[in-house]
BAPAVO-660002 format. One record per residue (C-alpha): residue number from 1; x, y, z. Coordinates in nm, 3 decimals, padded with zeros to 5 digits, m for minus. Each point is the difference from the previous one (the first is absolute). Example, Ala and Ser with C-alpha at 12.3 -4.5 7.8 and 13.67 -1.06 7.14 Angstrom:
2
  num        u        v        w
    1   01.230  m00.450   00.780
    2   00.137   00.344  m00.066
// end
This chain:
157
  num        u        v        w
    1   01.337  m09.169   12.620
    2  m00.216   00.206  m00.202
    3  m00.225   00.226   00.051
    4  m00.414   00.021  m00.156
    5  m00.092   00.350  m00.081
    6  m00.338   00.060   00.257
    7  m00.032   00.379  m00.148
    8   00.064   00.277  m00.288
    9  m00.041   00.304   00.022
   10   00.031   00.261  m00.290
   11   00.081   00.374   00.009
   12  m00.110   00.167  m00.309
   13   00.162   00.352  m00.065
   14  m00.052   00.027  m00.374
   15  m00.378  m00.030  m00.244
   16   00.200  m00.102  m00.296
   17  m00.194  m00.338  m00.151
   18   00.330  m00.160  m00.017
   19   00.032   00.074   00.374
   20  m00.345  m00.046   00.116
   21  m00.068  m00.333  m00.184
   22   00.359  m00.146   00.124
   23  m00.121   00.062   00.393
   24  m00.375  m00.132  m00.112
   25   00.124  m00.305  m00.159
   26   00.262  m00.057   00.298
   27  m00.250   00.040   00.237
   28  m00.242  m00.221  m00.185
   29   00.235  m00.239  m00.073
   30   00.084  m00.029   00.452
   31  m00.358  m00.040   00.058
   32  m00.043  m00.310  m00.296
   33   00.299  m00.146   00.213
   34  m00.228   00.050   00.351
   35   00.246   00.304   00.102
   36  m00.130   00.261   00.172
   37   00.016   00.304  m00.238
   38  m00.044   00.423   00.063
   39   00.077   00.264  m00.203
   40   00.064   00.348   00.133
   41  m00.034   00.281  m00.227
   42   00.198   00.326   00.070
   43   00.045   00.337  m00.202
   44  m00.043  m00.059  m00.377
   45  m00.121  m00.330   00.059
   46  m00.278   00.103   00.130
   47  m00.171   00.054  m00.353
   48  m00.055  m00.406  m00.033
   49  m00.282   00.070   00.276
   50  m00.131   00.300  m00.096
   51  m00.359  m00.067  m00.147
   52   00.088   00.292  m00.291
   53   00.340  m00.088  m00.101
   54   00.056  m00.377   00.040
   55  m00.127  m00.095  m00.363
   56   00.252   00.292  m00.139
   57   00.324  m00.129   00.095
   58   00.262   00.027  m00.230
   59   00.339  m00.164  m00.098
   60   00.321   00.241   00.097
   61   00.198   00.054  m00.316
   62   00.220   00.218   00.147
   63   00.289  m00.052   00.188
   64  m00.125  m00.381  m00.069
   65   00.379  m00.209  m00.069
   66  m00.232  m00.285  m00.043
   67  m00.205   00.179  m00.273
   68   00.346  m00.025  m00.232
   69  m00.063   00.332  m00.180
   70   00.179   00.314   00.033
   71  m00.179   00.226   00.281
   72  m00.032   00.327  m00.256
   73  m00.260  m00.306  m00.189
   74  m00.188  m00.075   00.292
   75  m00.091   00.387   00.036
   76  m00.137   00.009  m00.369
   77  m00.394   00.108   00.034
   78  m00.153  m00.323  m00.016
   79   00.261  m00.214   00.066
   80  m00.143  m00.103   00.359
   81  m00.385  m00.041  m00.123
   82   00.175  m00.272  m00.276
   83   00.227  m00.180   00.281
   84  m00.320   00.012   00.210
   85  m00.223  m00.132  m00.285
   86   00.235  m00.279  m00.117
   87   00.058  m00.129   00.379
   88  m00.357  m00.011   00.057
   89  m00.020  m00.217  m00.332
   90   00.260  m00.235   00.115
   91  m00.118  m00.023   00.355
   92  m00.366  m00.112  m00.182
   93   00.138  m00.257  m00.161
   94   00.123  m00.173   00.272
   95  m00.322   00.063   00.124
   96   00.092   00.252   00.293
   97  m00.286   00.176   00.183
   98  m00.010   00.395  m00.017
   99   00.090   00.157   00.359
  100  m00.339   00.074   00.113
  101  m00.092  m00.376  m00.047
  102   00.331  m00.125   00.152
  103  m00.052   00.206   00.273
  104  m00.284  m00.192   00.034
  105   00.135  m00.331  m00.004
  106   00.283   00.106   00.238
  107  m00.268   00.101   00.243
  108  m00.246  m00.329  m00.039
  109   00.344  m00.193   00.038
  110   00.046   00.082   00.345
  111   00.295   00.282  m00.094
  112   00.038   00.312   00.211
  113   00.004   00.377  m00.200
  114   00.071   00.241   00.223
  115   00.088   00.382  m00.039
  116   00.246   00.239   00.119
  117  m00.161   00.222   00.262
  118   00.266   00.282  m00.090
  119   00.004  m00.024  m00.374
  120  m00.400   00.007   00.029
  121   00.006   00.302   00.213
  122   00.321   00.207  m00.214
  123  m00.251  m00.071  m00.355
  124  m00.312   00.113   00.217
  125  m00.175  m00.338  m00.098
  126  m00.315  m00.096   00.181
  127  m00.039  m00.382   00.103
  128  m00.324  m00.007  m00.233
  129   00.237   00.090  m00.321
  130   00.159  m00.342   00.080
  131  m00.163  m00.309  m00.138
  132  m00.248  m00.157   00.242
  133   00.240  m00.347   00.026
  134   00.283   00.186   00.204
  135   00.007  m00.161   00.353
  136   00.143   00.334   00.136
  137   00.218   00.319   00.040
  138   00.316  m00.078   00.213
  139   00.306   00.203   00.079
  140   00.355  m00.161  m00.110
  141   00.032  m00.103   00.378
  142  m00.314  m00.211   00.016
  143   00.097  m00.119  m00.324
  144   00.299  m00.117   00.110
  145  m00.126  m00.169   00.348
  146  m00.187  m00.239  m00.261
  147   00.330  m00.120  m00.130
  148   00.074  m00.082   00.393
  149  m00.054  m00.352  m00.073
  150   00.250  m00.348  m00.056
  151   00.043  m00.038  m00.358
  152  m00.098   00.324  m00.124
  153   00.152   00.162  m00.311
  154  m00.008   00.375  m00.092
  155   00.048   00.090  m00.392
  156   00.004   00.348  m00.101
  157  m00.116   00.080  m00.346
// end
């Protein structure tokens, strides 16, 4: 017998676009399907919620197999601004909201952001340097009483 997904929940460890879009789209994706959805963002993930850095995320061109160009390319000056610029093109074609407005979305959808107590308190963040749609800080262990529940899956990004 199978079994229905009831939740998702999302770790994000990395503010690449490539990684920040494929937990926002995931996460958006569970709550069109009427699955409960979080996201919990830890260390350099953190910059998706951070009111000054969210709209400068940037694609990772180094150390980046799936960017299929030798590393010494990715590490030319300029190389990441044009990786960043042409994703961003592509991504507004398919008409893909920027983070700040899928953040948005995520949050009027009924999806959970949360943030790392300890990776808030080792960058010496304040809670008003988050965006106002974060439903809290939590530490990893009340994080990971929420995925105390039947039918719960955990992905790590």
């Amino acid at each position: 017998m199978a079994t229905t997904v009831k939740k998702m929940l999302f770790i994000l460890s990395k503010a690449t676009i490539e990684n920040v879009y494929a937990a926002f789209i995931m996460a958006n994706g569970a709550r069109m399907e009427g699955i409960e959805s979080e996201i919990f963002f830890t260390f350099f993930g953190l910059e998706a919620i951070q009111k000054k850095k969210l709209e400068h995320l940037k694609v990772a061109t180094v150390g980046n197999p799936a960017m299929h160009i030798p590393t010494m390319l990715g590490g030319l000056p300029g190389m990441e601004a044009f990786a960043t610029k042409m994703m961003k093109k592509e991504m507004e074609k398919l008409d893909m909201p920027p983070v700040g407005e899928f953040l948005e979305i995520l949050s009027d959808s009924g999806a959970k952001l949360w943030a790392c107590k300890l990776a808030v308190e080792m960058f010496h963040l304040k809670e008003e340097d988050l965006i106002d749609d974060i439903d809290g800080i939590l530490t990893i262990g009340d994080f990971y009483n929420r995925a105390n529940t039947e039918d719960c899956h955990l992905l790590f990004i």
